[in-house]
C-alpha positions as a LaTeX table, in Angstrom:
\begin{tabular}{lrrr}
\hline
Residue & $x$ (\AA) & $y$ (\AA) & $z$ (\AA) \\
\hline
Unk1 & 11.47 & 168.09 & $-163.29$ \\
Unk2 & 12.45 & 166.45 & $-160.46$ \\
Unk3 & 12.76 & 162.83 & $-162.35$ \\
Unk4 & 16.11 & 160.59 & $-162.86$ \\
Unk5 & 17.99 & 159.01 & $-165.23$ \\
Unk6 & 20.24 & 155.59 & $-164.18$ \\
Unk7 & 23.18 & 155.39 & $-165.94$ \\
Unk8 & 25.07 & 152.13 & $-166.30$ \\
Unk9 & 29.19 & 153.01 & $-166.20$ \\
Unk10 & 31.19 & 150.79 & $-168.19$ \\
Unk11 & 33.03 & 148.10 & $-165.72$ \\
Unk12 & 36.69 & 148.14 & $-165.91$ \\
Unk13 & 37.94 & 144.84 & $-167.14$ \\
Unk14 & 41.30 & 143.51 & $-166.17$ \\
Unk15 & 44.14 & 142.89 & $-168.62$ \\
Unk16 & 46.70 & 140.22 & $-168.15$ \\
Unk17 & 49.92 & 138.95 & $-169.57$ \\
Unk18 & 49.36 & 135.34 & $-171.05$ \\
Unk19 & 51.79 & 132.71 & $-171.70$ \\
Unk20 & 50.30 & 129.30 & $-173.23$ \\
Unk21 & 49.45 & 126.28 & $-171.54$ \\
Unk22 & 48.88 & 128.32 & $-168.30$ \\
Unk23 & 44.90 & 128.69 & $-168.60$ \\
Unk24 & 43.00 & 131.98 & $-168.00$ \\
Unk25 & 41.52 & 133.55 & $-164.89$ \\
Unk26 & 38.37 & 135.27 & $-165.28$ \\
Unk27 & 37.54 & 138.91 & $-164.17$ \\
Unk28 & 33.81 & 139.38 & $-163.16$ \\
Unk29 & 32.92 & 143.00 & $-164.25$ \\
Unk30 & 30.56 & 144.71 & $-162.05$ \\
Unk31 & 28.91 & 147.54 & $-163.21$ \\
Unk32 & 27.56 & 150.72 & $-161.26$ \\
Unk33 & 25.12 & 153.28 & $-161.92$ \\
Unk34 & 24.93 & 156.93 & $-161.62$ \\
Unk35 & 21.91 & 158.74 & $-161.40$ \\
Unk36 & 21.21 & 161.85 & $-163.50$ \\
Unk37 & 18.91 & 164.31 & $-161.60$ \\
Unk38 & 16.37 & 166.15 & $-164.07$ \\
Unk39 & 16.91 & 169.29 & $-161.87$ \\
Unk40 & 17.08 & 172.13 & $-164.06$ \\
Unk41 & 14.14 & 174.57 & $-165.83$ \\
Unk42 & 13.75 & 176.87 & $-168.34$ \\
Unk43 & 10.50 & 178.48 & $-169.68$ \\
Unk44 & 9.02 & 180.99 & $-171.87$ \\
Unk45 & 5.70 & 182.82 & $-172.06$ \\
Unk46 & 4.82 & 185.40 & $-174.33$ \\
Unk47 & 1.35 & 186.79 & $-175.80$ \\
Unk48 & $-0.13$ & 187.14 & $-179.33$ \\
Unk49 & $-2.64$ & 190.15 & $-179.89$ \\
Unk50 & $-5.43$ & 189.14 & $-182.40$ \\
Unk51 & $-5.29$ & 192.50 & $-184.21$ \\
Unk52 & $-1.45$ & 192.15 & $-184.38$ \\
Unk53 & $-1.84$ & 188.52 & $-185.70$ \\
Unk54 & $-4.41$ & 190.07 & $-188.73$ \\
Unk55 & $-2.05$ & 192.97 & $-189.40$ \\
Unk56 & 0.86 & 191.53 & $-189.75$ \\
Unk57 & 2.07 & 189.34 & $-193.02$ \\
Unk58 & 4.47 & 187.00 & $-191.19$ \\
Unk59 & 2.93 & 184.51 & $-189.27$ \\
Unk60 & 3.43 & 186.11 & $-185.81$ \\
Unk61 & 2.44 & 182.92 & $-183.38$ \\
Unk62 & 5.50 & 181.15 & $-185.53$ \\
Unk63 & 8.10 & 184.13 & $-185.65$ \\
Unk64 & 7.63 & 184.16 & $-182.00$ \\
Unk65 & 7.54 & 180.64 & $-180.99$ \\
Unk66 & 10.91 & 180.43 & $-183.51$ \\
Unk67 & 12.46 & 182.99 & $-181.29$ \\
Unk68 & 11.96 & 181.34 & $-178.47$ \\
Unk69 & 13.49 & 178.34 & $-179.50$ \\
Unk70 & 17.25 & 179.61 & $-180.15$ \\
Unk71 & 16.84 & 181.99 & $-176.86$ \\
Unk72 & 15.75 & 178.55 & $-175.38$ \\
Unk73 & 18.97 & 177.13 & $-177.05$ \\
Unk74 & 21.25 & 179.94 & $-175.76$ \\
Unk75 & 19.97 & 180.31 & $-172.18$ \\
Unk76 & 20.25 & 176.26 & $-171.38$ \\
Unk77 & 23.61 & 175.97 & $-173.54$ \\
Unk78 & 24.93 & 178.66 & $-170.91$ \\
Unk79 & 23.51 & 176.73 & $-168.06$ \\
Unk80 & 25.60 & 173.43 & $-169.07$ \\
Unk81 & 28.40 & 175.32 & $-169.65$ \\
Unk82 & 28.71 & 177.82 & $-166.46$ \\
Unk83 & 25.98 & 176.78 & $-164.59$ \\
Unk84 & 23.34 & 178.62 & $-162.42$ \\
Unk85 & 25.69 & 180.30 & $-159.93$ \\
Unk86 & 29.27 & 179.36 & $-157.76$ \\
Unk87 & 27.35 & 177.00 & $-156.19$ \\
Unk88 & 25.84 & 175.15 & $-159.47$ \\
Unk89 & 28.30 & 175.04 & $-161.37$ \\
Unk90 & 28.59 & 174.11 & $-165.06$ \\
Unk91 & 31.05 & 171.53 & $-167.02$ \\
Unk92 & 33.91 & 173.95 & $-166.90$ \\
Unk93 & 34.18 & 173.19 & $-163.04$ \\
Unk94 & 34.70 & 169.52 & $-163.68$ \\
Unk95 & 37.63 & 168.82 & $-165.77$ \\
Unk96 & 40.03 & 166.64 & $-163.44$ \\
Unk97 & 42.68 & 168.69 & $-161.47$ \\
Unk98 & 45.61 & 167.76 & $-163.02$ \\
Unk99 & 44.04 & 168.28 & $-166.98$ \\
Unk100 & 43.83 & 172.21 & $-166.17$ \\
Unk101 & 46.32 & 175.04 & $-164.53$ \\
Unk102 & 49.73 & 175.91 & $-165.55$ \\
Unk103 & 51.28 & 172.20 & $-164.80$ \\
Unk104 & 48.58 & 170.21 & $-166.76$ \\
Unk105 & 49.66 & 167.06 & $-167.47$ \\
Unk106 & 48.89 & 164.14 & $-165.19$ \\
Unk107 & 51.87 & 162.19 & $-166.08$ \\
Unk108 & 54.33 & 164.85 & $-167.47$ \\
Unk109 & 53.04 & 168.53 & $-165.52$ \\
Unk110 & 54.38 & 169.77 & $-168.56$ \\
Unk111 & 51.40 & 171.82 & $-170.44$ \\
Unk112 & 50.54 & 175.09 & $-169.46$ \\
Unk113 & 46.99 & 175.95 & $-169.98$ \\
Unk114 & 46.70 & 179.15 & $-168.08$ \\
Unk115 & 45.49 & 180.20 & $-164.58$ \\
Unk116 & 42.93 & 182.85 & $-164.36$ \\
Unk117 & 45.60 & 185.03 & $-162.83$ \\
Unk118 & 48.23 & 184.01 & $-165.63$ \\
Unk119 & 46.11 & 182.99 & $-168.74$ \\
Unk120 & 47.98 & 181.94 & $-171.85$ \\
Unk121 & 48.57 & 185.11 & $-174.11$ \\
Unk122 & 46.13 & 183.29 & $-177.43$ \\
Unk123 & 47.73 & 184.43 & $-180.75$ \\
Unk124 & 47.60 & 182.81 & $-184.27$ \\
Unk125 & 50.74 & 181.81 & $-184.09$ \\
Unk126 & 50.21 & 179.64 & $-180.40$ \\
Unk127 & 46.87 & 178.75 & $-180.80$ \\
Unk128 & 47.52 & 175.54 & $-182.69$ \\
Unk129 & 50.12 & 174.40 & $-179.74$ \\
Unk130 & 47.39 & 175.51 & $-177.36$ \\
Unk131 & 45.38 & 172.78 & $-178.50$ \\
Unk132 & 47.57 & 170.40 & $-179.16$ \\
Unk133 & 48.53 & 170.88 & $-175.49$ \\
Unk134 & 44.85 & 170.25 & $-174.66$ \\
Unk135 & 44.67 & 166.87 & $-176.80$ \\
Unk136 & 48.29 & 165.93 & $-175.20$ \\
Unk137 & 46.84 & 166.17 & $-171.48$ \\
Unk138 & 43.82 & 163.59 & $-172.31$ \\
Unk139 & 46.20 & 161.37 & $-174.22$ \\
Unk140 & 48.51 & 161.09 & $-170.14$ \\
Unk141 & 44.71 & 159.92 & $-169.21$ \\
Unk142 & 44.36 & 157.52 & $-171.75$ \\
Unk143 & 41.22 & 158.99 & $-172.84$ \\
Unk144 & 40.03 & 157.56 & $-176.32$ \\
Unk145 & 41.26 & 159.26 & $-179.76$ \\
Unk146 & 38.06 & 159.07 & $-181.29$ \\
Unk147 & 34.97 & 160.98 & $-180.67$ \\
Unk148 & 36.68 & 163.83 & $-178.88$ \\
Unk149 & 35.48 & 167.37 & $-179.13$ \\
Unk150 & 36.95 & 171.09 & $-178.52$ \\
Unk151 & 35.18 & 174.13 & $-177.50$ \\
Unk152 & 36.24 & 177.26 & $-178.71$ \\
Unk153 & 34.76 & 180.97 & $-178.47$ \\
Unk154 & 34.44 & 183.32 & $-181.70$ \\
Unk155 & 37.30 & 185.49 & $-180.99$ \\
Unk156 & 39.62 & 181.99 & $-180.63$ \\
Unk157 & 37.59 & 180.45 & $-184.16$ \\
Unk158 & 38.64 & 184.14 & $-185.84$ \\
Unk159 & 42.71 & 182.88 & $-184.80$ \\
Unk160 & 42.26 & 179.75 & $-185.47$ \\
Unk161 & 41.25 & 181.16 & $-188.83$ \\
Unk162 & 44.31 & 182.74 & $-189.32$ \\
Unk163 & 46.90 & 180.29 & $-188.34$ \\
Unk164 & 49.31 & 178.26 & $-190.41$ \\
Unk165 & 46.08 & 175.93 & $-190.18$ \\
Unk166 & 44.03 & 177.77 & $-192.16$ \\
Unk167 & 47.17 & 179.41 & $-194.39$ \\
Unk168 & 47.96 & 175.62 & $-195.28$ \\
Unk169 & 44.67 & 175.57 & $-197.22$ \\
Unk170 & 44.63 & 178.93 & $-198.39$ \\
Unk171 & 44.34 & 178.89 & $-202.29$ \\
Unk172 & 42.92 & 175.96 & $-204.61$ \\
Unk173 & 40.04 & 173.98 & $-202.69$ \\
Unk174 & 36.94 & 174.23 & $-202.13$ \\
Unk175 & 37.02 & 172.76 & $-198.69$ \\
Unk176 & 39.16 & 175.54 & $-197.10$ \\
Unk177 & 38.23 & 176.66 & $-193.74$ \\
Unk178 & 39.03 & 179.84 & $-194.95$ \\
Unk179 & 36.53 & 179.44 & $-197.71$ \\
Unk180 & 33.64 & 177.43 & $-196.04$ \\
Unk181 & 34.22 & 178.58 & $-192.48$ \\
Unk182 & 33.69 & 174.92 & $-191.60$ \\
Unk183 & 36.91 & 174.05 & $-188.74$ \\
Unk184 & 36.46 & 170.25 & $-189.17$ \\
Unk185 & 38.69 & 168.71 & $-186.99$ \\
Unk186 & 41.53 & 170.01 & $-185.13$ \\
Unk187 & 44.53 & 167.04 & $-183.11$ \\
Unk188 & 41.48 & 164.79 & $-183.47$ \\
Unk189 & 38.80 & 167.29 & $-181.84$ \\
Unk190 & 35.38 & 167.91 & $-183.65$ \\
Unk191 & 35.86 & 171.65 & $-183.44$ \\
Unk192 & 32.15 & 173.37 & $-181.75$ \\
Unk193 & 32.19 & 177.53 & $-181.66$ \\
Unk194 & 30.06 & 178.85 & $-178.60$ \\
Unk195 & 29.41 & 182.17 & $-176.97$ \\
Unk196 & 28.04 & 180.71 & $-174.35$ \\
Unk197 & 31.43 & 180.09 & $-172.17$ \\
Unk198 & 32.81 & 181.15 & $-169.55$ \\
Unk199 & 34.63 & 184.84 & $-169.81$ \\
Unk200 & 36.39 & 187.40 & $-167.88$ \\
Unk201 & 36.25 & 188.02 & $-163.89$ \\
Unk202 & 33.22 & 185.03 & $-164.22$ \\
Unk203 & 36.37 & 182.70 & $-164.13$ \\
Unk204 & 36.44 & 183.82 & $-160.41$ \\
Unk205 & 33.94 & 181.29 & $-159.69$ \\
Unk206 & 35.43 & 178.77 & $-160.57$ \\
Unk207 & 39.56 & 179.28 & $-160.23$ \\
Unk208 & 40.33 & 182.06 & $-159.07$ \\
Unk209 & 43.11 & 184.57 & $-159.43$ \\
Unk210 & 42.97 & 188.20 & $-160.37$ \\
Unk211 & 39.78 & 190.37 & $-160.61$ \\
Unk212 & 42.04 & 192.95 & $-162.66$ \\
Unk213 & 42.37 & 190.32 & $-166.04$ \\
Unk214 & 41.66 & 191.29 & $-169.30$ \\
Unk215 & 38.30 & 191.45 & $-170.89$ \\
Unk216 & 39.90 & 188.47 & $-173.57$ \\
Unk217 & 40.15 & 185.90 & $-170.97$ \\
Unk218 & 37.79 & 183.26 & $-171.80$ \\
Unk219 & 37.69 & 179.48 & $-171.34$ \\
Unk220 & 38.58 & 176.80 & $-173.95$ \\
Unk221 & 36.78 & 173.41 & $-172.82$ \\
Unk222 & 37.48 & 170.10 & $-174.32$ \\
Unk223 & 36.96 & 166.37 & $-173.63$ \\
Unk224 & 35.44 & 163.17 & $-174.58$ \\
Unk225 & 31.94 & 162.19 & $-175.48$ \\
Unk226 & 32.02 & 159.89 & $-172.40$ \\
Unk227 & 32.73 & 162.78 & $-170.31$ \\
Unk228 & 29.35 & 164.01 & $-169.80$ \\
Unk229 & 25.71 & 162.96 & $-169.89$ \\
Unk230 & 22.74 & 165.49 & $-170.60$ \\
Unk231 & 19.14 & 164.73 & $-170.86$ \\
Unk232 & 16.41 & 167.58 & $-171.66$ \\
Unk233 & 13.09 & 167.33 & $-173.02$ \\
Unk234 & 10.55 & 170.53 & $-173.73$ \\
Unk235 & 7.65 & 168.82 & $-171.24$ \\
Unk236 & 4.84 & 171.92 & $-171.90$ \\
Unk237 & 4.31 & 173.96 & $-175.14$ \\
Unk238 & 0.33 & 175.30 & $-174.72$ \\
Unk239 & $-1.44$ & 178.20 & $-175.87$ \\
Unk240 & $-4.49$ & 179.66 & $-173.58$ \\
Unk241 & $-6.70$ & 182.79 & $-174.02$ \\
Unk242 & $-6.01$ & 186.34 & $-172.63$ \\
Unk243 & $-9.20$ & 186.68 & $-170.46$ \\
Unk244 & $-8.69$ & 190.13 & $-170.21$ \\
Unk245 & $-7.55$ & 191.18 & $-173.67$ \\
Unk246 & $-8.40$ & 189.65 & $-177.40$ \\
Unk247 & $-4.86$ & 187.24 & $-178.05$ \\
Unk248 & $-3.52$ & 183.94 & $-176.75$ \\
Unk249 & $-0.65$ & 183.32 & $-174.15$ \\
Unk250 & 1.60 & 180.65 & $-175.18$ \\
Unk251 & 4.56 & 179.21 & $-172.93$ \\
Unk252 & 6.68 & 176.59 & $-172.59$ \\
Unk253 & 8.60 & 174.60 & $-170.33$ \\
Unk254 & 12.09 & 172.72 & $-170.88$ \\
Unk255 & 13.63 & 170.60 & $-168.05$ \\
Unk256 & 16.95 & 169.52 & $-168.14$ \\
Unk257 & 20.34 & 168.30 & $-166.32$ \\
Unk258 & 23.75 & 166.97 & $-167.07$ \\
Unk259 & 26.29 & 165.37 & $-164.80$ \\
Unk260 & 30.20 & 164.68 & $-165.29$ \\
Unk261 & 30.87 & 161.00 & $-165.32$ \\
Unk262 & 34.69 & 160.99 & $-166.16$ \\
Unk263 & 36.39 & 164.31 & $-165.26$ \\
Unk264 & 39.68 & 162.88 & $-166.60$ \\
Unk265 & 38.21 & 162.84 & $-169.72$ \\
Unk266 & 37.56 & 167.00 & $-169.41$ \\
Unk267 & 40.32 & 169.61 & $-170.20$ \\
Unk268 & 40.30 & 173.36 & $-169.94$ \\
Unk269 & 42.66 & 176.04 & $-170.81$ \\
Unk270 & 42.24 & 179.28 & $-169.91$ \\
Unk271 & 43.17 & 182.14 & $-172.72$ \\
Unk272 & 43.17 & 185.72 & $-172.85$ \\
\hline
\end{tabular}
């Protein structure tokens, strides 16, 4: 808590048009840094009676400790993703002005992602344009094809699931989506379902528009792996006895952070 992380940014090197005989002139790339801030907590702390702990089959130190792990997961997943309050924001904030709203589209304005006061109407038959949309407004950045991900909640995976995508591959494989419930890949995004984003009037925070909206609306995030760094590390896991009762306390303590590096290389759509 409290430490940093330096990050060195990839330099921008210069490209030049080259006719022969004429020599070369030499670009000196000077990288920069950017420090990540370990700013960010979490903990857990929960106690184990000795007469439960002989009672019980399951081992109840483990089943505990195992449940605090995934709530662990879930609470700092939310964090990253919507952050602490309006004034911490998560990732969803960051995505470069012109790569969200109804005029996304840095070069073209011409993909409409949704407002929070006019989000795009999801169906099955949309979603896959809705995404392709998303894909088209990092390729007017010139963000890299490879190594991009997407995403999506459960009620957009459950379209998604029902779209010509998934129709396509209905019958005679073993690899259907419909089958396996694995997405894959999506307009060259790594396809990641999470509960953990942003929903309903808590899009207030970060765009405004209407409190009135629909209970549906939801945020669909997408970008690049370059996008955004994240560093966390679980720093304390102890266990200590009760000295006024016959059990142990046991706690933890993660510390994290993230920071956007390239907000170009961060889309969002918002969906109801």
């Amino acid at each position: 808590m409290g430490d940093k992380v330096v990050i060195n940014n990839v330099p921008d090197v210069a490209i030049s048009d080259y006719t022969i005989g004429s020599g070369l002139t030499y670009s000196v790339p000077t990288p920069s840094t950017v420090e990540l801030v370990i700013d960010r907590a979490k903990s857990f702390a929960f106690q184990v009676n000795d007469v439960l702990v002989h009672q019980a089959k399951p081992a109840m130190m483990e089943t505990f400790s195992n449940d605090a792990t995934m709530k662990m997961k879930i609470a700092v997943d939310r964090t990253v993703l919507f952050g602490d309050s309006a004034a911490k924001p998560g990732i969803v904030a960051d995505a470069h002005a012109n790569n969200v709203g109804a005029t996304a589209g840095i070069l073209s304005g011409g993909y409409n992602l949704g407002t929070a006061a006019a989000p795009v109407a999801l169906t099955k038959d949309n979603i896959l344009p809705t995404l392709t949309a998303m894909a088209g407004v990092l390729d007017e950045q010139n963000v890299p094809e490879t190594d991009r991900w997407l995403l999506i909640d459960p009620l957009t995976r459950n379209l998604l699931m029902q779209s010509n995508l998934a129709m396509a591959n209905l019958m005679g494989d073993d690899k259907s989506m419909v089958r396996n419930g694995k997405i894959g890949m999506v307009d060259r995004f790594t396809i990641y379902v999470s509960n953990q984003l942003p929903k309903a009037a808590a899009l207030q925070d970060y765009w405004g528009g209407a409190a009135a909206g629909t209970a549906k609306r939801r945020v669909l995030l997408a970008g690049h792996k370059s996008a955004v760094t994240f560093a966390s590390q679980m720093t304390k896991m102890e266990t200590v006895r009760n000295p006024n009762d016959f059990g142990d306390y046991v706690r933890g303590l993660n510390v994290f952070g993230w920071k956007t590096l390239l907000p170009q290389a961060l889309t969002a759509a918002i969906v109801a």
